[in-house]
DOLOPA-680931 format. One line per 3 residues: number of its first residue (from 1); for each residue x, y, z of N, C-alpha, C. Coordinates in Angstrom, 1 decimal, m for minus. Example, Ala and Ser with C-alpha at 12.3 -4.5 7.8 and 13.67 -1.06 7.14 Angstrom:
2
1) 13.2/m5.7/7.8/12.3/m4.5/7.8/13.2/m3.3/7.8 | 12.8/m2.2/7.1/13.7/m1.1/7.1/12.9/0.0/7.9
***
This chain:
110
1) m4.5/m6.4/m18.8/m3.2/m6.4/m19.5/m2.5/m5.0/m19.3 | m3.4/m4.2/m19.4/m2.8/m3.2/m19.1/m2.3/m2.4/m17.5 | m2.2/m3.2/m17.1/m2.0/m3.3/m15.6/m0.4/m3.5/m15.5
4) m0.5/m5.2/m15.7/1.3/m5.5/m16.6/1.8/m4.8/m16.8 | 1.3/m4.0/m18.0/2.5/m3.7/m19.1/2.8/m2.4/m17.9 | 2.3/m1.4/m17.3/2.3/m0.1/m16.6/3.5/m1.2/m15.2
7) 2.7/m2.3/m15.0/3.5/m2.8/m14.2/6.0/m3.0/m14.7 | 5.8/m3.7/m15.8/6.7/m4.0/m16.8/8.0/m2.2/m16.6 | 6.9/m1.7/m17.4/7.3/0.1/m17.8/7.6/0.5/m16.5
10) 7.2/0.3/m15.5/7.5/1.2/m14.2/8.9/0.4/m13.7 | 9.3/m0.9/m13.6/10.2/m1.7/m13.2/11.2/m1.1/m13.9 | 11.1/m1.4/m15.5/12.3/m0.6/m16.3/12.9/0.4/m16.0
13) 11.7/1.5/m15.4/12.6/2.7/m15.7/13.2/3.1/m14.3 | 13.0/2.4/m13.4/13.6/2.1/m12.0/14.6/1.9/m12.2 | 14.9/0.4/m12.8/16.0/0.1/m13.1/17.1/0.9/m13.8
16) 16.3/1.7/m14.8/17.0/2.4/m15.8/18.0/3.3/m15.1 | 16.5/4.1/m14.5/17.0/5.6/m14.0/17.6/5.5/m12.5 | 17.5/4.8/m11.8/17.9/4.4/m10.6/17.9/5.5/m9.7
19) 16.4/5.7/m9.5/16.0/6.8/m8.2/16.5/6.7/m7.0 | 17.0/7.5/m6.6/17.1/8.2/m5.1/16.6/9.0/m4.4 | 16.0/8.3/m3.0/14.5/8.6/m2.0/15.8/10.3/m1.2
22) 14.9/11.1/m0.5/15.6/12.3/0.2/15.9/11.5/1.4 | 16.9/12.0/1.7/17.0/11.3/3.6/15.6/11.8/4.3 | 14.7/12.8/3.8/14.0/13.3/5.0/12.7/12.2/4.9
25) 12.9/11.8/3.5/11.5/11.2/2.9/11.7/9.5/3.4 | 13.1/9.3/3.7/13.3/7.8/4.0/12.5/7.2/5.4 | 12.2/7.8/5.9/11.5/7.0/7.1/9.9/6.8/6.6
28) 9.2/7.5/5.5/7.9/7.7/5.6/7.4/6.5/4.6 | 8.9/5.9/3.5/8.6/5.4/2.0/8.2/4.0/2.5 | 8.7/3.1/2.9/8.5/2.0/3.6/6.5/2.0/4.2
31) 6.2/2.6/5.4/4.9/2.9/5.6/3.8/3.4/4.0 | 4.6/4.1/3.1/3.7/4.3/2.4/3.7/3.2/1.6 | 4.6/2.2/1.4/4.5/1.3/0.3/3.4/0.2/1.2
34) 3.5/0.3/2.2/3.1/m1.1/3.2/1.4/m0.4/2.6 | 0.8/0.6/2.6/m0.5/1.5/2.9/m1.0/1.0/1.1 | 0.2/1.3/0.5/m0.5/1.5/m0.9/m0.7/m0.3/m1.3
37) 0.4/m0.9/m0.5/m0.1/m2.5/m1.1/m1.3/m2.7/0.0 | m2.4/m2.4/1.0/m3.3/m2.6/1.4/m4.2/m2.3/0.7 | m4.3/m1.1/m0.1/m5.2/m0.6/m0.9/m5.2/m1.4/m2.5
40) m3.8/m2.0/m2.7/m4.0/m3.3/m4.0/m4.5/m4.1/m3.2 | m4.3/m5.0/m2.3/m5.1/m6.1/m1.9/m6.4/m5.8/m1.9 | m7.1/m5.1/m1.1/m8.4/m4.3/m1.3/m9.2/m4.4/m2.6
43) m8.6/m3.8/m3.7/m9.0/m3.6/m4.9/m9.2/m4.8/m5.6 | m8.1/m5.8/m5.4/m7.9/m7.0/m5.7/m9.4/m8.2/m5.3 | m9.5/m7.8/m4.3/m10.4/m8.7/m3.7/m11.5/m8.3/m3.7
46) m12.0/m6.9/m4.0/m13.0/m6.1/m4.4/m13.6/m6.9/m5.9 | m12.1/m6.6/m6.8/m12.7/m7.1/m7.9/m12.8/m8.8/m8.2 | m12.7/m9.2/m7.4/m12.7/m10.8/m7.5/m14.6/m11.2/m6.7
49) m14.8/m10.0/m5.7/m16.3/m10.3/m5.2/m16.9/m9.6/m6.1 | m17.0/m8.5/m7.4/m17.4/m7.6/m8.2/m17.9/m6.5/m8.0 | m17.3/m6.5/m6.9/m18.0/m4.7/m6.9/m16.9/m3.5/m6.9
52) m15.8/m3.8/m7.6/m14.6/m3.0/m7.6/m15.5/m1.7/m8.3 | m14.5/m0.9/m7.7/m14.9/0.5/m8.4/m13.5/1.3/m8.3 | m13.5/2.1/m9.4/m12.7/2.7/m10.2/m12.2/3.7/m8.9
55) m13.0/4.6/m8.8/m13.2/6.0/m8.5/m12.7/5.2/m6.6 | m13.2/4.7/m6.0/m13.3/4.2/m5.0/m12.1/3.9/m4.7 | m11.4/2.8/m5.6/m9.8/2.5/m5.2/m8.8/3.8/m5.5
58) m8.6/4.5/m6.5/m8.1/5.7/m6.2/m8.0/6.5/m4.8 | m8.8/6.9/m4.5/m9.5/7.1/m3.4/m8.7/6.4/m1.9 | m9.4/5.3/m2.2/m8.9/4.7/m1.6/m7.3/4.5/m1.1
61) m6.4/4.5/m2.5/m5.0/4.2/m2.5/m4.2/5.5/m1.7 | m4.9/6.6/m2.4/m4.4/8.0/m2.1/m4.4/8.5/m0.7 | m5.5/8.3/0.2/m5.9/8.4/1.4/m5.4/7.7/2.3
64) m5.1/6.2/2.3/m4.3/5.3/2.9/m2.8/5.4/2.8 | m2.4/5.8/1.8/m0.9/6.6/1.8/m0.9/7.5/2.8 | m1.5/8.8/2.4/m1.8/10.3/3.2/m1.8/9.8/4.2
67) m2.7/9.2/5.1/m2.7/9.1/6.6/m1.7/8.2/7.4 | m1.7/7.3/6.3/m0.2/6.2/7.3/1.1/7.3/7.1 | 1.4/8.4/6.5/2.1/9.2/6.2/1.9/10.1/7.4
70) 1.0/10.8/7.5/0.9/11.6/8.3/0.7/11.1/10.2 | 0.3/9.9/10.2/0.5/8.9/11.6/2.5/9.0/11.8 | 3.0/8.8/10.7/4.1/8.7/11.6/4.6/10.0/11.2
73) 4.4/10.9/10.3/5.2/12.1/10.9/4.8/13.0/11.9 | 3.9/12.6/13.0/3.1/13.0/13.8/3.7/12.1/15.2 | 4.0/10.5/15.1/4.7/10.2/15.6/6.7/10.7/15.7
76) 7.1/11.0/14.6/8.5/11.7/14.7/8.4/12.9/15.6 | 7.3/13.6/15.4/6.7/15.0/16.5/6.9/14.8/17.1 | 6.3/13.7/18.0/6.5/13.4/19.2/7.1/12.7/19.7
79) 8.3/12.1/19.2/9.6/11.5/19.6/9.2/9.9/19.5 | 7.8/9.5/18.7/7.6/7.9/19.1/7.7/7.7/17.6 | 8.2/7.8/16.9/8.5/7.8/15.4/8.5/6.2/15.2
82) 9.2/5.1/15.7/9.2/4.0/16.2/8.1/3.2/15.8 | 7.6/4.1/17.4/6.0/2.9/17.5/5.3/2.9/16.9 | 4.8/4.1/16.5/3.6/4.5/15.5/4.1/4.2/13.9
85) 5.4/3.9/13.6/5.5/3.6/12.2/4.6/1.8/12.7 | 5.6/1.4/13.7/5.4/m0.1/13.9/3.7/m0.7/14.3 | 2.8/0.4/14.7/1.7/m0.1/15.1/0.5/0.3/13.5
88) 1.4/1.1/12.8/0.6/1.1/11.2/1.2/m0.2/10.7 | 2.2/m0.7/10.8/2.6/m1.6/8.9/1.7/m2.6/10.4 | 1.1/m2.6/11.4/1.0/m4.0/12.5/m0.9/m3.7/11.8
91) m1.3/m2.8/12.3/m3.1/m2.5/11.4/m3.0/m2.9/10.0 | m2.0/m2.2/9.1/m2.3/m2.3/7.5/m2.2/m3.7/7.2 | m1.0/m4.6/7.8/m0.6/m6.1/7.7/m1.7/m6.9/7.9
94) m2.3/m6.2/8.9/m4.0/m7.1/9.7/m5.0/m6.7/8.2 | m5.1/m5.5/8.0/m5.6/m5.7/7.0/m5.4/m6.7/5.3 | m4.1/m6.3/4.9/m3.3/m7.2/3.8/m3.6/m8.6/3.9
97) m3.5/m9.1/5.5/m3.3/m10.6/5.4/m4.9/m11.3/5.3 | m6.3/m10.5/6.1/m7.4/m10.3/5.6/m7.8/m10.6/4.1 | m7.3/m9.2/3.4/m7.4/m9.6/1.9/m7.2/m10.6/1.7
100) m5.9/m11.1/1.5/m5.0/m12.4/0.7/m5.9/m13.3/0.8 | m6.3/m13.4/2.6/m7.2/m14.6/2.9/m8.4/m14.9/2.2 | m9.0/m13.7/2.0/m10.2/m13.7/1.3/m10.1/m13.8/m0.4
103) m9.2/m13.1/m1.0/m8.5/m13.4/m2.1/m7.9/m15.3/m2.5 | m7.6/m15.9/m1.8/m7.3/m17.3/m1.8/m8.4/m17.8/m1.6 | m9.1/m17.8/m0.9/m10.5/m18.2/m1.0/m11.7/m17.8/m1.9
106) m11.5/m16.9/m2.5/m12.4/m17.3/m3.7/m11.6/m17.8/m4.8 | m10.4/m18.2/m5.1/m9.6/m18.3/m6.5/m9.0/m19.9/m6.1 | m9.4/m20.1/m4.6/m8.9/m21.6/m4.7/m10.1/m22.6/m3.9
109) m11.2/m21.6/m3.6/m12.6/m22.2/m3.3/m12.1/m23.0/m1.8 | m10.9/m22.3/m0.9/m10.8/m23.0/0.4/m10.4/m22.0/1.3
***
């Protein structure tokens, strides 16, 4: 429940406050949202097999941000800003679509 509601409260005040990303930060936000929803699917399907762990998904969320972050500004370095954004959301997606799979299959037994 209390997932929701944090879920709910954060939508609001989006809405409310209507944030604006930096131009420098705009190429990186996209990659980091694609990183941080592999790390929910993850957790998701962790806690559907039972062995979610608290400490672990943190961890987990924060790190997968950090590095898909730092792949492409490593790629801007190097003029392939492009590819290497396009060859992370192409690994993270492989992973996401993994989860779901595995997630649909235990919650619909197919």
């Amino acid at each position: 429940m209390i997932p929701v509601i944090g879920l709910a409260v954060g939508i609001a005040l989006g809405l409310v406050l209507d944030p604006t990303v930096p131009l420098w930060l705009q190429p990186y936000l996209p990659i980091a949202v694609v990183a941080a929803l592999d790390a929910v699917f993850g957790g998701a399907r962790a806690r559907l097999d039972g062995v979610f762990d608290a400490k672990v998904f943190v961890i987990s969320f924060v790190s997968n941000v950090v590095v898909a972050g730092l792949i492409v500004f490593l790629g801007d370095q190097l003029g392939v800003g492009a590819q290497l954004s396009t060859a992370v959301v192409v690994v993270l997606g492989i992973r996401i679509f993994g989860n779901a799979a595995a997630i649909r299959r235990h919650l619909f037994r197919a």
